[in-house]
VEXNU-112689 format. One record per residue (C-alpha): x, y, z; residue in three letters. Coordinates in Angstrom, 2 decimals, padded with zeros to 5 digits. Example, Ala and Ser with C-alpha at 12.3 -4.5 7.8 and 13.67 -1.06 7.14 Angstrom:
{{012.30; -004.50; 007.80}; 'Ala'}
{{013.67; -001.06; 007.14}; 'Ser'}
//
This chain:
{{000.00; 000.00; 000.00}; 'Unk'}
{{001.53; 003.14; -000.90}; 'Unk'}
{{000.78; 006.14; 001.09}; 'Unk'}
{{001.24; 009.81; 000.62}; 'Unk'}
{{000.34; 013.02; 002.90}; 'Unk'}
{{000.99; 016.61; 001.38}; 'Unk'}
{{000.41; 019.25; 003.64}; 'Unk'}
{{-001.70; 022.52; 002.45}; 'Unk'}
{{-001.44; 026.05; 004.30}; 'Unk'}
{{000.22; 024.63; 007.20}; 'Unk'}
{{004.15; 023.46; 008.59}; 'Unk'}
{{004.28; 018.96; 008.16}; 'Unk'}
{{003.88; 017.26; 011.25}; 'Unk'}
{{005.32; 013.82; 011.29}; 'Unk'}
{{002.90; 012.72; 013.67}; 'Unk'}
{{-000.07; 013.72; 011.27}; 'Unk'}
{{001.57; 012.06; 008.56}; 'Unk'}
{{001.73; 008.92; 010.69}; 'Unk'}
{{-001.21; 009.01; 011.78}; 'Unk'}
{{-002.81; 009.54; 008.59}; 'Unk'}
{{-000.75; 006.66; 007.52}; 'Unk'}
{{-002.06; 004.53; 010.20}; 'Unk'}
{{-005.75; 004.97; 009.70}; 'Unk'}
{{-005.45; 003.94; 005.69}; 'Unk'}
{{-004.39; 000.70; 007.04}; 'Unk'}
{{-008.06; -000.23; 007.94}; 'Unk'}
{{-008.49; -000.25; 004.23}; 'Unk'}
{{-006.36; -002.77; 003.63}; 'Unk'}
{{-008.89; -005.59; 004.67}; 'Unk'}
{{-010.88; -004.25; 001.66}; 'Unk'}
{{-008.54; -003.57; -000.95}; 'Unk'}
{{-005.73; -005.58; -002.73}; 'Unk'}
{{-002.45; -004.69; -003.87}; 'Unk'}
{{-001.72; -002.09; -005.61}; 'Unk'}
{{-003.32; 000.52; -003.58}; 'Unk'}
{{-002.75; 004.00; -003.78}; 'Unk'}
{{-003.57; 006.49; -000.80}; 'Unk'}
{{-003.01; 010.22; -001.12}; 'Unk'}
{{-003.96; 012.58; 001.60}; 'Unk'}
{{-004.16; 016.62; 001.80}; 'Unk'}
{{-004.40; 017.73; 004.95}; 'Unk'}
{{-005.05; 021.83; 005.05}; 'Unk'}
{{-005.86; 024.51; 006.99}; 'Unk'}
{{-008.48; 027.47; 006.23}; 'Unk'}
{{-008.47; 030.17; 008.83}; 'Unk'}
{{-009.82; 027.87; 011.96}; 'Unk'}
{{-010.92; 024.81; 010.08}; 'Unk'}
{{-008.75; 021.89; 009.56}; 'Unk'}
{{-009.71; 019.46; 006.21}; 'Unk'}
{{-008.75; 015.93; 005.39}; 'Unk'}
{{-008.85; 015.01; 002.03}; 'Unk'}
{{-008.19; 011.29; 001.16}; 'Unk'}
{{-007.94; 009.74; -002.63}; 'Unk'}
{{-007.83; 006.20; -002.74}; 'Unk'}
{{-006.98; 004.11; -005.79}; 'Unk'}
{{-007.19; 000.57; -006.04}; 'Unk'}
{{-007.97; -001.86; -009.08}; 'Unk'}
{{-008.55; 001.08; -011.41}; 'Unk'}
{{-011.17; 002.90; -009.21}; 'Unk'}
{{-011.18; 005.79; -007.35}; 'Unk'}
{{-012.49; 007.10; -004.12}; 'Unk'}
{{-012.49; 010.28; -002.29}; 'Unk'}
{{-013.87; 011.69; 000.80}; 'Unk'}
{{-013.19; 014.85; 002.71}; 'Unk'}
{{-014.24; 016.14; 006.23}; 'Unk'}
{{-013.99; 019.20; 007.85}; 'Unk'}
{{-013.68; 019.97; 011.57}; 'Unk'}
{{-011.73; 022.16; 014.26}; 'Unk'}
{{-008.78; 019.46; 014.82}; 'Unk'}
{{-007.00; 017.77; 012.36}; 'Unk'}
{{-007.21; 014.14; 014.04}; 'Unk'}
{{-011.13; 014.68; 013.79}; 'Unk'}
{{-010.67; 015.66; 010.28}; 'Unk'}
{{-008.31; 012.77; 009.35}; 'Unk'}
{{-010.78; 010.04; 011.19}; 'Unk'}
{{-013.72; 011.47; 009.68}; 'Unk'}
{{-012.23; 011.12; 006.10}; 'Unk'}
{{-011.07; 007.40; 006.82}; 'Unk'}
{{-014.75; 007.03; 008.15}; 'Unk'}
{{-016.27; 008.21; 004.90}; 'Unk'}
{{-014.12; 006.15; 002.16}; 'Unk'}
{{-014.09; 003.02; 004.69}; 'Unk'}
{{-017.90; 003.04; 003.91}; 'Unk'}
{{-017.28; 004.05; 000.36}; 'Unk'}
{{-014.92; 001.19; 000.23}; 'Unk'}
{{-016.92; -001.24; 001.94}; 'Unk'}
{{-020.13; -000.67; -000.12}; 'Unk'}
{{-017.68; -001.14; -003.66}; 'Unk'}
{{-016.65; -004.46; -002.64}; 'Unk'}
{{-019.87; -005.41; -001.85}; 'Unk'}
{{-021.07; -004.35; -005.29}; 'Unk'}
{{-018.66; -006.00; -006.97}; 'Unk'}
{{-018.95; -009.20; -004.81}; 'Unk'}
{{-022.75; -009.48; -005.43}; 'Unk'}
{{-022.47; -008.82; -009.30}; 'Unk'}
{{-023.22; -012.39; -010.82}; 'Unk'}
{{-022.69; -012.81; -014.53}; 'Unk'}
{{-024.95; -013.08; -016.97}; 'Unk'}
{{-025.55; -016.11; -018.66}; 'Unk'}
{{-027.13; -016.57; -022.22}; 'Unk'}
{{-029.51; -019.17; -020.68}; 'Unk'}
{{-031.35; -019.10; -017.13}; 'Unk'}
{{-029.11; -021.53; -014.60}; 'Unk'}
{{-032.91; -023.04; -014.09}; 'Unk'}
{{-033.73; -024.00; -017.80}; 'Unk'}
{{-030.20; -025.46; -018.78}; 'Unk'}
{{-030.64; -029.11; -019.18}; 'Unk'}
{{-027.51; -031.48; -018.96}; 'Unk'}
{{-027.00; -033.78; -022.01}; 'Unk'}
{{-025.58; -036.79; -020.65}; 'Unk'}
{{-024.73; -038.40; -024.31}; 'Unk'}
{{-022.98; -035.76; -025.00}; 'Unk'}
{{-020.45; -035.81; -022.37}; 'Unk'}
{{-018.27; -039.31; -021.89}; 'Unk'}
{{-018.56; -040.79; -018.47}; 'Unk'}
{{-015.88; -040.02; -016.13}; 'Unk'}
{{-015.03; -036.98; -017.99}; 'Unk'}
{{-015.14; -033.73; -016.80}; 'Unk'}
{{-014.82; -029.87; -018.16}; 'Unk'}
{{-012.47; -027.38; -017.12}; 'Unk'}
{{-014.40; -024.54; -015.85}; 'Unk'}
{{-013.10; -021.14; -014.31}; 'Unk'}
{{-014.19; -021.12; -010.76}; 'Unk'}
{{-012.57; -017.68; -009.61}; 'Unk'}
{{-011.88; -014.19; -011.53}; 'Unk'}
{{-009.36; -011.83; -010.53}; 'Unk'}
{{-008.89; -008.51; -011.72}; 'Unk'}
{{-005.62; -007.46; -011.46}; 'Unk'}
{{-004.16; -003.24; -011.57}; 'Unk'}
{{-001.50; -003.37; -014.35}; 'Unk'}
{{000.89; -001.00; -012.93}; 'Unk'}
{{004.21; -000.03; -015.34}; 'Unk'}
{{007.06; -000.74; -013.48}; 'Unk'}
{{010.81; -002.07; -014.76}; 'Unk'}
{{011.33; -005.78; -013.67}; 'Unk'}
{{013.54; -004.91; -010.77}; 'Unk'}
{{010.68; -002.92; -009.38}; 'Unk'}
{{008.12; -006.03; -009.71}; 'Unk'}
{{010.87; -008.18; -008.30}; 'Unk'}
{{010.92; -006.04; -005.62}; 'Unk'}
{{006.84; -005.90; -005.16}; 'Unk'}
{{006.93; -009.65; -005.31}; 'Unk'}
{{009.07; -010.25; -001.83}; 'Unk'}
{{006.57; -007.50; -000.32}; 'Unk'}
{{003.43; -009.50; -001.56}; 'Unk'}
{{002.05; -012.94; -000.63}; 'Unk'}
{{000.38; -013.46; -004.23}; 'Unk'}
{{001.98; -015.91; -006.24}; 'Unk'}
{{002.44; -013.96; -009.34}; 'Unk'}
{{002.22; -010.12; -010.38}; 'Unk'}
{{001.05; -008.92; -014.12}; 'Unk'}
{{002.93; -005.46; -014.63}; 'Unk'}
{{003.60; -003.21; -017.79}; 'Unk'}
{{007.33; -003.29; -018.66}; 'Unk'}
{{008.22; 000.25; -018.41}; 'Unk'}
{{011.05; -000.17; -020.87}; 'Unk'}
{{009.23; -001.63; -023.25}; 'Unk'}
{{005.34; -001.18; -022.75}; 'Unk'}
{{004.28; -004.98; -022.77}; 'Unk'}
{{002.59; -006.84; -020.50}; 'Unk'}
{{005.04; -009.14; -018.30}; 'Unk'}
{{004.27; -011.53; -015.57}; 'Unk'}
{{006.65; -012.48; -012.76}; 'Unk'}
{{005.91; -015.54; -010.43}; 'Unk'}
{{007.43; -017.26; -007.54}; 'Unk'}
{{009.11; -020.74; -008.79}; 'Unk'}
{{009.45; -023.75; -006.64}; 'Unk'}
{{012.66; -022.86; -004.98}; 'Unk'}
{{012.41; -019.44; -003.98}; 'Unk'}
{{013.23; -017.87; -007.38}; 'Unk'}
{{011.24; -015.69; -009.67}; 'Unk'}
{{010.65; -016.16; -013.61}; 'Unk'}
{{009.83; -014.09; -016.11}; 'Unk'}
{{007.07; -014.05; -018.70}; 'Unk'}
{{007.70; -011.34; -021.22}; 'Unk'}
{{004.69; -010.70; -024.35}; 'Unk'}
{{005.52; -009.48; -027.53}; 'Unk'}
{{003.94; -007.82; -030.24}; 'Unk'}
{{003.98; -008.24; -033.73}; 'Unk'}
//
């Protein structure tokens, strides 16, 4: 999760920037990688305002709040985009696909199916945030992540490359080309 805090109209606190940094991990039970978190914390004349800009799998979220403390202001933000957050992944985890035919209607056709066989069928999707990086940089995100792959977009070269974890601790490379 990459986080960033710019300060508006008033000196950088370390403390508010760890702080801020702090409450975005409550997203992370929500989100997967790559997340991006931007704050702006500011200051007009007695009111302090939290503005927070998450992106994460190619959507983006923002809430701001307003109060007389920045702490306030920074919990009331993470409050607001929590909720945003929460109600997205519900939305996208009660989406079902459409089929051509109702589930209901579809008969099987046992003759045309040998016994004993069976189909390959994709059980899970997941959408993955194609991030350019250089392959040092996604070598690098792969000892930081648990998943056992990462798709990225070579920066050098603008194709899509995947990197995944082989059997004994190394990494290999899957670079596309285009004709």
């Amino acid at each position: 999760m990459q986080v960033t805090v710019t300060f508006r109209h008033m000196d950088s606190s370390e403390a508010l920037r760890q702080y801020a940094v702090e409450k975005s991990d409550r997203l992370s039970k929500y989100l997967f990688e790559p997340v991006d978190i931007h704050w702006i914390l500011s200051v007009e004349k007695i009111r302090h305002i939290a503005d927070v800009t998450v992106n994460a799998n190619g959507v983006a979220i923002k809430a701001q709040a307003g109060t007389g403390g920045m702490y306030s202001a920074i919990d009331g933000a993470i409050d607001k985009v929590e909720k945003q957050v929460r109600k997205h992944k519900e939305k996208v985890k009660d989406h079902k696909p459409h089929s051509a035919e109702p589930e209901g209607k579809r008969m099987p056709n046992p003759a045309a199916e040998p016994a004993g066989a069976r189909r390959s069928r994709i059980v899970k999707k997941e959408n993955q945030f194609v991030k350019p990086m250089s392959v040092e940089e996604a070598a690098e995100q792969m000892n930081l992540s648990a998943n056992p792959f990462l798709v990225f977009t070579d920066s050098a070269t603008s194709n899509i490359n995947v990197i995944y974890r082989t059997g004994d601790g190394d990494y290999g490379l899957i670079e596309t080309r285009t004709k």
